[in-house]
N, CA and C atoms as an extended XYZ file, in Angstrom:
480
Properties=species:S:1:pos:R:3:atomname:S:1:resname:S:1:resid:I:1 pbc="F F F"
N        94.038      118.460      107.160 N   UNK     1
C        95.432      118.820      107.223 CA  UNK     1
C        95.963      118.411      108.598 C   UNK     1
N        96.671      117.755      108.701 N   UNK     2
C        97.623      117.083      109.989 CA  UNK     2
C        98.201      118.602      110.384 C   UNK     2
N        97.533      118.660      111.936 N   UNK     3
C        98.755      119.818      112.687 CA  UNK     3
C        99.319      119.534      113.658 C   UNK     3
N       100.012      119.684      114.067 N   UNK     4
C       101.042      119.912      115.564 CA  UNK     4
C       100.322      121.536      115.860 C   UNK     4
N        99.996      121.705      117.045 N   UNK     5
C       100.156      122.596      117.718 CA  UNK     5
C       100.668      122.813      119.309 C   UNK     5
N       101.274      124.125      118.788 N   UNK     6
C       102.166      124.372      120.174 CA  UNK     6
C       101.557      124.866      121.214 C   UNK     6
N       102.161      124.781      122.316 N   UNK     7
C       101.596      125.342      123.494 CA  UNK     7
C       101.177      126.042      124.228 C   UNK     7
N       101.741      127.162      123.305 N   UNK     8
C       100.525      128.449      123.690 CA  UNK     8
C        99.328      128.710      123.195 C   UNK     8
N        98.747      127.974      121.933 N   UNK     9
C        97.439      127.744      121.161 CA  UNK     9
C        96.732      126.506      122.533 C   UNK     9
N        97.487      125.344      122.599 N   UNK    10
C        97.146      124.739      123.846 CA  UNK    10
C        96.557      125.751      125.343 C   UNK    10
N        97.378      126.442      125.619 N   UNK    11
C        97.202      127.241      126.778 CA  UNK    11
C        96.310      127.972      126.399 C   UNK    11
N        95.385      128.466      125.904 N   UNK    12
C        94.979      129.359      125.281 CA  UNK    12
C        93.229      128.197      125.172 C   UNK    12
N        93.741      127.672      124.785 N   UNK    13
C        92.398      126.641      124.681 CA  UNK    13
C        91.972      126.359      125.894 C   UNK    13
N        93.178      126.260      126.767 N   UNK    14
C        92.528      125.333      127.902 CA  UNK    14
C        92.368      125.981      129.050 C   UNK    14
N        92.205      127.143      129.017 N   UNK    15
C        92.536      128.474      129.677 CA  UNK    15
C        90.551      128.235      130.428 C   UNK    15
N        90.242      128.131      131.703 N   UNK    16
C        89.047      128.338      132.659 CA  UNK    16
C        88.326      129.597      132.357 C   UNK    16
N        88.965      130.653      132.044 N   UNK    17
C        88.163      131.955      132.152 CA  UNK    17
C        87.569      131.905      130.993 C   UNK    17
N        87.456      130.989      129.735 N   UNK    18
C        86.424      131.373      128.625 CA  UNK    18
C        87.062      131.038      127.689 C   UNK    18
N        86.095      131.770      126.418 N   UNK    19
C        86.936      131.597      125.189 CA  UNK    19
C        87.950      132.509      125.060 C   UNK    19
N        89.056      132.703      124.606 N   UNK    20
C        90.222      133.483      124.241 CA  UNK    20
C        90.035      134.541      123.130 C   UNK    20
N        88.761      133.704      121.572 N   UNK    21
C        88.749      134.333      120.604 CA  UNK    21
C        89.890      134.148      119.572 C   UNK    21
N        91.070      133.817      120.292 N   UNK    22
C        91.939      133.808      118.498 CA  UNK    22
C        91.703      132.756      117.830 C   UNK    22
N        92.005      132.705      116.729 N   UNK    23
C        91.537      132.393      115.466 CA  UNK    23
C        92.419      131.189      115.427 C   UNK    23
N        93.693      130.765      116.324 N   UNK    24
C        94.210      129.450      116.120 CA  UNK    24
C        93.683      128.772      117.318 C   UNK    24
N        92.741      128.773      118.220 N   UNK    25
C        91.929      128.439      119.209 CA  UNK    25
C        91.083      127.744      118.432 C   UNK    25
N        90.351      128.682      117.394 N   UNK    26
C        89.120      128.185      116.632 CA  UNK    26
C        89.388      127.122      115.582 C   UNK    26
N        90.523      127.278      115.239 N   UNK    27
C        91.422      126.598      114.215 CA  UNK    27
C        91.354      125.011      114.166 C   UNK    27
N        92.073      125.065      116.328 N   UNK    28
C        92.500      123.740      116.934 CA  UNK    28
C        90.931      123.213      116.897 C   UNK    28
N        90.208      123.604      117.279 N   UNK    29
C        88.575      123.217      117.701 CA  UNK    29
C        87.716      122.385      116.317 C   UNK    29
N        88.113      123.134      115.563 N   UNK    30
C        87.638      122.894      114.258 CA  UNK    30
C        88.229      121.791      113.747 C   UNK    30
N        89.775      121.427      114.067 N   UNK    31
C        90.466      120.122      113.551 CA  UNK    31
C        90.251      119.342      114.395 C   UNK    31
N        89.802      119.494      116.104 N   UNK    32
C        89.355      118.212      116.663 CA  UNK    32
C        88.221      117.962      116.634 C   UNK    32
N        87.425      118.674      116.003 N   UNK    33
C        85.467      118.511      116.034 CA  UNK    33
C        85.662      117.701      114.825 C   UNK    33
N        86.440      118.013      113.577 N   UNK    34
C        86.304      117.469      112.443 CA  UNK    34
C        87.246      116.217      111.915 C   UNK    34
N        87.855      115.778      112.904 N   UNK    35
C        88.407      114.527      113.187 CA  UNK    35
C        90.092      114.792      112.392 C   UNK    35
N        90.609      116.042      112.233 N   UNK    36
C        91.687      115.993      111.594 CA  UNK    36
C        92.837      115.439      112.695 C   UNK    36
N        93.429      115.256      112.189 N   UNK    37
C        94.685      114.925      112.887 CA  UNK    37
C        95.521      115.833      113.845 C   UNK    37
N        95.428      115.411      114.778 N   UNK    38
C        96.661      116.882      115.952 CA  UNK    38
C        97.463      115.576      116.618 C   UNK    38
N        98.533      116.176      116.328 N   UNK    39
C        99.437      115.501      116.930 CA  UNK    39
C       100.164      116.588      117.821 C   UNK    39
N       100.849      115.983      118.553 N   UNK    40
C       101.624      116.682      120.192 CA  UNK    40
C       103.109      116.099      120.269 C   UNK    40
N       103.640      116.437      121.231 N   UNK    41
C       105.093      115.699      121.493 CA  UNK    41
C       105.188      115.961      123.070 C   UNK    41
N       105.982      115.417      123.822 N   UNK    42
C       106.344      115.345      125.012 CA  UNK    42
C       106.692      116.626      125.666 C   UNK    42
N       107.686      117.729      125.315 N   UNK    43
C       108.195      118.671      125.508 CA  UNK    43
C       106.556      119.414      125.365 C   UNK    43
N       106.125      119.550      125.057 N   UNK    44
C       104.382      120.539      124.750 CA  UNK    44
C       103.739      120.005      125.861 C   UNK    44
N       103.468      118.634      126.099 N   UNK    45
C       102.655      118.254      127.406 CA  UNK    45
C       103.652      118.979      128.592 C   UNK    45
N       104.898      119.023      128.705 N   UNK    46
C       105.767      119.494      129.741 CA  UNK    46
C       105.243      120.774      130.277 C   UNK    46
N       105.602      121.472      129.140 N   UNK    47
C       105.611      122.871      129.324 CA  UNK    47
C       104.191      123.610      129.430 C   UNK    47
N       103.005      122.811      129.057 N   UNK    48
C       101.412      122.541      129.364 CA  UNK    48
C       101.560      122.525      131.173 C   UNK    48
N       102.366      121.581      131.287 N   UNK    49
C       102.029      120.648      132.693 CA  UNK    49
C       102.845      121.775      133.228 C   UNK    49
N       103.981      122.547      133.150 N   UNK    50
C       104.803      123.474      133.989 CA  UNK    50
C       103.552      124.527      133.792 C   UNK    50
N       102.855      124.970      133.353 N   UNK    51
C       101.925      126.354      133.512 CA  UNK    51
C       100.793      126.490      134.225 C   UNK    51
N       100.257      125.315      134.455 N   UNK    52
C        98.951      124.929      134.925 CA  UNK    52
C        99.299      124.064      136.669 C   UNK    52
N        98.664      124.932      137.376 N   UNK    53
C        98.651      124.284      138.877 CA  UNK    53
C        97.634      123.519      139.373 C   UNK    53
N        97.793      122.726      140.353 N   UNK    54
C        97.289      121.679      141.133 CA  UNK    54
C        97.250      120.425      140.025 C   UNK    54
N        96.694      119.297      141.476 N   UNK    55
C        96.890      118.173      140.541 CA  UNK    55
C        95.219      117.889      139.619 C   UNK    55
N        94.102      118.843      139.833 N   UNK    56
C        93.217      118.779      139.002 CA  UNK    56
C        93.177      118.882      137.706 C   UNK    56
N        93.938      119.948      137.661 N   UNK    57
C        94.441      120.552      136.136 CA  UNK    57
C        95.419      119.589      135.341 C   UNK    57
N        95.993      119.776      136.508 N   UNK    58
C        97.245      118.179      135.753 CA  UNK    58
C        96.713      116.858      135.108 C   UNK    58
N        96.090      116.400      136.208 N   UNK    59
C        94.666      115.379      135.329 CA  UNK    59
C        93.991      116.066      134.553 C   UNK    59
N        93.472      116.709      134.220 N   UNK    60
C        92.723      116.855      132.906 CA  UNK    60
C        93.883      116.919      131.581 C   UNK    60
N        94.817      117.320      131.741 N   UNK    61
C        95.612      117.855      130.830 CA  UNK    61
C        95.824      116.461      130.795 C   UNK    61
N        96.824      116.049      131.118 N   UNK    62
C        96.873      114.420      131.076 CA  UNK    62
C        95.544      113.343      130.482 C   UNK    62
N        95.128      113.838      130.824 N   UNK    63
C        93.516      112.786      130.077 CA  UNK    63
C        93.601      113.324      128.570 C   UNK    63
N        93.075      114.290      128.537 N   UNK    64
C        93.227      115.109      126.981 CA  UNK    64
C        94.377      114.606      125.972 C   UNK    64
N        95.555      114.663      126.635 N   UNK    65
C        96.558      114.423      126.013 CA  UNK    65
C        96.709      113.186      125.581 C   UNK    65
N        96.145      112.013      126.595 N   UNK    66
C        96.213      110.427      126.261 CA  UNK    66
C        95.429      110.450      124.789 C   UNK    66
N        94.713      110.903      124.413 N   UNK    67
C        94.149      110.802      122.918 CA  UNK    67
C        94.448      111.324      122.063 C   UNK    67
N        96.044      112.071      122.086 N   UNK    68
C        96.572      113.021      121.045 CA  UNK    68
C        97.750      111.607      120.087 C   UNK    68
N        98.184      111.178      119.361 N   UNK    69
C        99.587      110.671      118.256 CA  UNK    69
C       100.518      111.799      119.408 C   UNK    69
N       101.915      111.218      119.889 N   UNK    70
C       102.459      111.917      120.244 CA  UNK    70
C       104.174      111.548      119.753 C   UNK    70
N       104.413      112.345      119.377 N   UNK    71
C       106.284      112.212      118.624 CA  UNK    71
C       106.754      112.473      119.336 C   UNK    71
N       107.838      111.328      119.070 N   UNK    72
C       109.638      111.153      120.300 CA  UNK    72
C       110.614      111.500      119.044 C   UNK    72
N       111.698      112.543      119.619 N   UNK    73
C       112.111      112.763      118.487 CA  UNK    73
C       113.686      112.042      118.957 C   UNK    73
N       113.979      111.194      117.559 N   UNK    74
C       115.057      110.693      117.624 CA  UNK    74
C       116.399      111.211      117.405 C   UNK    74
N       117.611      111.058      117.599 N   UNK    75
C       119.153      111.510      117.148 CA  UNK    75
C       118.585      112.145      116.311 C   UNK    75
N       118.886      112.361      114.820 N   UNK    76
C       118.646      112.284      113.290 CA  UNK    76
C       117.773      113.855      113.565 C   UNK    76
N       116.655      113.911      114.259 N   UNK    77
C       116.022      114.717      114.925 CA  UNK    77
C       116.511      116.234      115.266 C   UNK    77
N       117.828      115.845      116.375 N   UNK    78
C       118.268      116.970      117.088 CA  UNK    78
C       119.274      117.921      116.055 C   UNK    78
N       119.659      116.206      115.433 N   UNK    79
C       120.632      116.670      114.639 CA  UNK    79
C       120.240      117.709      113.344 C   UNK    79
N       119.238      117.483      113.072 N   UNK    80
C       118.236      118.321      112.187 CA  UNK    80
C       118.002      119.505      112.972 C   UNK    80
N       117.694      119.576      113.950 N   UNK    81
C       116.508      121.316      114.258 CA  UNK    81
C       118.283      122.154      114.710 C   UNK    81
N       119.550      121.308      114.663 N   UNK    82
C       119.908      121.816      115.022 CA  UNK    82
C       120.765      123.034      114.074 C   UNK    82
N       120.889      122.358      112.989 N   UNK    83
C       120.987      122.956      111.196 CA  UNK    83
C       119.943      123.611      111.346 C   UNK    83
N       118.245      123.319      111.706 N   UNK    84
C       117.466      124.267      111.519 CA  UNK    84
C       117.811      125.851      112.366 C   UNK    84
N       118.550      125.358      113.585 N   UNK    85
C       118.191      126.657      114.062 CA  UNK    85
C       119.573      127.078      113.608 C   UNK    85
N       120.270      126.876      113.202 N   UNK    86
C       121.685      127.430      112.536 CA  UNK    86
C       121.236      128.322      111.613 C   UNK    86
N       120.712      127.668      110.697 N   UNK    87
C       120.422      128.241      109.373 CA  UNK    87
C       119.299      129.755      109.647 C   UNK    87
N       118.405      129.471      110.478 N   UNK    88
C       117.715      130.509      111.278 CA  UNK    88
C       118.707      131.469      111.977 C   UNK    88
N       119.188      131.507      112.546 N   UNK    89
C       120.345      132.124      113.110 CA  UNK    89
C       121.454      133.698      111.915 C   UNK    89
N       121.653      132.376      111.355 N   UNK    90
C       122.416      133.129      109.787 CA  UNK    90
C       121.407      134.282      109.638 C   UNK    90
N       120.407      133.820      109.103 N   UNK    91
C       119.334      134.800      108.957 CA  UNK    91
C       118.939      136.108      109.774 C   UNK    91
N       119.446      136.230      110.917 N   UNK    92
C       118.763      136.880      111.871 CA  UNK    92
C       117.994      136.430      112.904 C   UNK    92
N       117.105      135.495      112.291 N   UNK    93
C       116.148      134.996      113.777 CA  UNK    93
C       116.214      133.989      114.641 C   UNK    93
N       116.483      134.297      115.990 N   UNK    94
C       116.870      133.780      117.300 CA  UNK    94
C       115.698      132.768      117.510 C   UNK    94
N       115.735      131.370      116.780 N   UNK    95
C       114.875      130.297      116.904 CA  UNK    95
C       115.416      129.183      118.383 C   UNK    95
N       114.734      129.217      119.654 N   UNK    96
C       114.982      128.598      120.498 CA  UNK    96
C       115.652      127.245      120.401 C   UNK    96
N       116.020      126.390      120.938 N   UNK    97
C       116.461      125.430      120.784 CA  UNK    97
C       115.108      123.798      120.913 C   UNK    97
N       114.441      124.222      121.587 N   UNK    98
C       113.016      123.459      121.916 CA  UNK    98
C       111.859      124.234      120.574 C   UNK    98
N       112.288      125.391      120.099 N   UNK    99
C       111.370      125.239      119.687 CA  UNK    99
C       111.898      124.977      117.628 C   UNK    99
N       113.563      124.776      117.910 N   UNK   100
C       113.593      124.428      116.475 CA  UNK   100
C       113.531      122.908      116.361 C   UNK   100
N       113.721      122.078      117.334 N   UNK   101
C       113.061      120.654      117.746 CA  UNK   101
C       111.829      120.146      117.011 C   UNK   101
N       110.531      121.503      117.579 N   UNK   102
C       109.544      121.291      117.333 CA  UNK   102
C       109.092      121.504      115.881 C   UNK   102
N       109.826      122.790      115.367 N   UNK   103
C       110.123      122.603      113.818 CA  UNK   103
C       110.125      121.832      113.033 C   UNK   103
N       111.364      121.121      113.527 N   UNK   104
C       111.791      120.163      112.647 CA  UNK   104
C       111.009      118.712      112.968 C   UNK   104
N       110.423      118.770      114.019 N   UNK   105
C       109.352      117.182      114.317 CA  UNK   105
C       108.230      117.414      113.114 C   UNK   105
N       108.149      118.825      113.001 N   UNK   106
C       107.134      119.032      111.846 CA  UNK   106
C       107.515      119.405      110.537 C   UNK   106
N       108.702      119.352      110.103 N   UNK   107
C       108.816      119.424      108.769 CA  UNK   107
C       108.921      117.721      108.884 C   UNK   107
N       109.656      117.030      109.558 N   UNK   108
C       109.833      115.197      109.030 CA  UNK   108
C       108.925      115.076      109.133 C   UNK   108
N       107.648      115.191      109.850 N   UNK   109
C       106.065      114.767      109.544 CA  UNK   109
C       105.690      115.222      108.671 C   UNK   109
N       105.783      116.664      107.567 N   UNK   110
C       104.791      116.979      107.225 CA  UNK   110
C       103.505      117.189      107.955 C   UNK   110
N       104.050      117.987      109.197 N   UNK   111
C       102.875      118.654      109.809 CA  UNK   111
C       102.717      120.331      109.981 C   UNK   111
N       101.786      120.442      109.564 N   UNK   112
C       101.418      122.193      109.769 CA  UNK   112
C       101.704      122.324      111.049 C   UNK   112
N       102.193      123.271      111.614 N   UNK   113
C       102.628      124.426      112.947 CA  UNK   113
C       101.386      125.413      113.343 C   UNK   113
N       100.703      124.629      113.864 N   UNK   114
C        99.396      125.811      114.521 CA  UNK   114
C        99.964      126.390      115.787 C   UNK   114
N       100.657      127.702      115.673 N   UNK   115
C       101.394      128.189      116.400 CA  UNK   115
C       100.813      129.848      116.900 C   UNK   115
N       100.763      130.428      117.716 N   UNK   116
C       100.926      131.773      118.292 CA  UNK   116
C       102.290      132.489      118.439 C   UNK   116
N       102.968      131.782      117.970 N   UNK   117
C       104.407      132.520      118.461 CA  UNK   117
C       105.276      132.720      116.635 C   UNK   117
N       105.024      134.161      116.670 N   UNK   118
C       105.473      134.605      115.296 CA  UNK   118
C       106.919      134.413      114.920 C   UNK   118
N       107.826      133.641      116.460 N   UNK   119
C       108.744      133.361      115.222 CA  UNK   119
C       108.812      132.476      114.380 C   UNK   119
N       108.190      131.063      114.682 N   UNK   120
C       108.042      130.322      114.053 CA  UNK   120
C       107.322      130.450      112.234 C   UNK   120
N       106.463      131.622      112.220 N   UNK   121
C       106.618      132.112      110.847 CA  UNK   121
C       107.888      132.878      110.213 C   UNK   121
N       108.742      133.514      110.954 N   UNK   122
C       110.183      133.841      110.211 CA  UNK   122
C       110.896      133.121      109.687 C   UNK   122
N       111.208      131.601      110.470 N   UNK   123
C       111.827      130.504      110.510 CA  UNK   123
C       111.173      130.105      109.335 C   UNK   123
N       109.817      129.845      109.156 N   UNK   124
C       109.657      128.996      108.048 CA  UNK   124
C       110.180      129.784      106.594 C   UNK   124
N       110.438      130.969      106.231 N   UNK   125
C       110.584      131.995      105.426 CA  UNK   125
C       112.489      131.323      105.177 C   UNK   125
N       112.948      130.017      105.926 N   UNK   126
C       114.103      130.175      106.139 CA  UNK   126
C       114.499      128.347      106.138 C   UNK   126
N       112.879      127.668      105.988 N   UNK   127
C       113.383      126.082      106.054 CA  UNK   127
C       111.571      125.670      105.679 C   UNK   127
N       111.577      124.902      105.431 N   UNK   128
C       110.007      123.981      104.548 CA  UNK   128
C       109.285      123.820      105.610 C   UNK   128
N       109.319      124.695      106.709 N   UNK   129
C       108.634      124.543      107.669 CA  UNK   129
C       106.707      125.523      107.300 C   UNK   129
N       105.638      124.628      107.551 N   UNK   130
C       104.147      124.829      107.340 CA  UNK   130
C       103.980      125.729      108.444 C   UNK   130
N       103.202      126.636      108.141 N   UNK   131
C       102.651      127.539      109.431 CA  UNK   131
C       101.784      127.967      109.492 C   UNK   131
N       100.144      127.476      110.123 N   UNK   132
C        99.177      128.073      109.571 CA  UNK   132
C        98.930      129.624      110.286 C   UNK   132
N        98.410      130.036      109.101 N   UNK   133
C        97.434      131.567      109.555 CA  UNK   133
C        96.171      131.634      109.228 C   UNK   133
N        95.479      132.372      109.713 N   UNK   134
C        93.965      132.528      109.239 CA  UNK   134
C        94.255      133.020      107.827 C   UNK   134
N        92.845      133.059      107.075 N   UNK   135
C        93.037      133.529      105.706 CA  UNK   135
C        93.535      135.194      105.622 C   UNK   135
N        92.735      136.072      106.832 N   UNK   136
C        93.524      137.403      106.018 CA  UNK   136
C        94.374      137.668      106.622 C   UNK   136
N        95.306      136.845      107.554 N   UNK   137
C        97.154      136.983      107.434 CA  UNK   137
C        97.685      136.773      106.413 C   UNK   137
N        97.059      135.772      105.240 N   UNK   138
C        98.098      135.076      104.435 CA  UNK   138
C        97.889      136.345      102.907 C   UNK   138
N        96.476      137.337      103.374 N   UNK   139
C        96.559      137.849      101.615 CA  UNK   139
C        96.607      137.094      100.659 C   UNK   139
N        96.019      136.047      100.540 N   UNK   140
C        96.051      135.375       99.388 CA  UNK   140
C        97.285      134.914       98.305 C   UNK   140
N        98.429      134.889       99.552 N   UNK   141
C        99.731      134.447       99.709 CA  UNK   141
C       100.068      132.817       99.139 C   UNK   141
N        99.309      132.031       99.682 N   UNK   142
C        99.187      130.370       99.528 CA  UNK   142
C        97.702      130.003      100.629 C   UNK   142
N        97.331      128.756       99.664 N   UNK   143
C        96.064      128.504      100.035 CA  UNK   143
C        95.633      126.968       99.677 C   UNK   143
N        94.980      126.294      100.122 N   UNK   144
C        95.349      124.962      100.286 CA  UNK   144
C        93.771      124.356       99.119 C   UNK   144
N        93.520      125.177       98.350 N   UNK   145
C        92.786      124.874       97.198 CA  UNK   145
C        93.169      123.904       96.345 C   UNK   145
N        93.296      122.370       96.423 N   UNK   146
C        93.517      121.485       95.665 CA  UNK   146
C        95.195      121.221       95.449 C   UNK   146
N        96.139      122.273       96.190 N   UNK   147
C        97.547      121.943       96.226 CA  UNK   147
C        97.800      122.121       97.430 C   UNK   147
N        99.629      120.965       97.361 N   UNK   148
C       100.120      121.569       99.100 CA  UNK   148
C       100.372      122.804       99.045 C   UNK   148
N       100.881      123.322      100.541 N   UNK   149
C       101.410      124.489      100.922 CA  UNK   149
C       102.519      124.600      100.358 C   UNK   149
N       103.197      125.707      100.244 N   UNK   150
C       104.283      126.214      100.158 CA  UNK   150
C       105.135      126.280      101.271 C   UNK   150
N       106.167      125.728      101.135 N   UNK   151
C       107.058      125.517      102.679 CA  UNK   151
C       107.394      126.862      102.689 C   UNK   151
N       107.322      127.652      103.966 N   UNK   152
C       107.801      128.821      103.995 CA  UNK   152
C       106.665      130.139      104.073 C   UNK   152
N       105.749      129.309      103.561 N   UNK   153
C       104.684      130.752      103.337 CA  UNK   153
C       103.389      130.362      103.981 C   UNK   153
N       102.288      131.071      104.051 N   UNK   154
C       101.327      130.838      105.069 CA  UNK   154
C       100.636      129.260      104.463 C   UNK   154
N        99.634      128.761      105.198 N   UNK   155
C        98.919      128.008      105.068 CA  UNK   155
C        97.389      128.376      105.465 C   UNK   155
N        97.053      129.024      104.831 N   UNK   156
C        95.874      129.516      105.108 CA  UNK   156
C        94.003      128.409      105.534 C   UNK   156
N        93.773      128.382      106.159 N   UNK   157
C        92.572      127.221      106.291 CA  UNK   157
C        91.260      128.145      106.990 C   UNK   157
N        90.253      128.185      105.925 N   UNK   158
C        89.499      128.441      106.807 CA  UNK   158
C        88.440      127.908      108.144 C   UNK   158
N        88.401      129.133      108.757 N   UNK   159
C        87.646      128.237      110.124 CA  UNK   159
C        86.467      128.726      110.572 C   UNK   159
N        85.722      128.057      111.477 N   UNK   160
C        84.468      128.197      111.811 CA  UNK   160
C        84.346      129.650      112.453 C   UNK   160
């Protein structure tokens, strides 16, 4: 399954003091041990590169990143997350402006959202946006047994 993941699953991975333990840590690990696809975008290396000090860290992050597919998102793009976060909005939920961007880089891909940040599961409840969870977030909600996901509802995958 092709994911995008965001930057706090990033931060979280790349974090010196150890393992973290969550389950979209193990998630990311499992799709780069097993050759799946992760893709990134510019704004994620940024905000990677704004959290992390000196220029050691910066190089590594930078090295790592040179081997990620990375999306530029075009006009057509902004103009999209920006209906996305409208339509989110209507709804109730206060979807950032960077991060309905990132949304919408992943609904035109058809990429799952390996995300830590629960709004991005409200949002999808609200646009065809993929969001994975471990299996017992999703309750046996949607499950990637021989069909796609359900835009909107979990994507459940199990992990190591």
């Amino acid at each position: 399954m092709p994911l995008f993941v965001d930057t706090g699953v990033w931060s979280l991975a790349l974090r010196r003091d150890g393992d973290s333990g969550a389950s979209e840590v193990a998630a990311l690990r499992a799709a780069l041990d097993g050759g799946d696809l992760v893709v990134t975008t510019g704004l994620v290396l940024q905000e990677l590169l704004h959290g992390f000090a000196g220029p050691r860290d910066r190089e590594a992050i930078l090295e790592r990143f040179a081997a990620l597919p990375s999306l530029g998102p075009d006009r057509q793009d902004h103009a999209d997350a920006a209906g996305l976060r409208n339509g989110c909005r209507r709804a109730g939920i206060e979807l950032g402006t960077i991060d309905a961007l990132l949304a919408q880089l992943c609904v035109r891909h058809e990429l799952t959202m390996l995300t830590t940040d629960n709004v991005f599961m409200m949002a999808a409840g609200h646009c065809p946006l993929r969001v994975w969870r471990p299996p017992s977030a999703c309750d046996g909600k949607d499950d990637l047994a021989g069909r796609q996901p359900v835009p909107g509802r979990c994507v459940a995958v199990t992990s190591p």
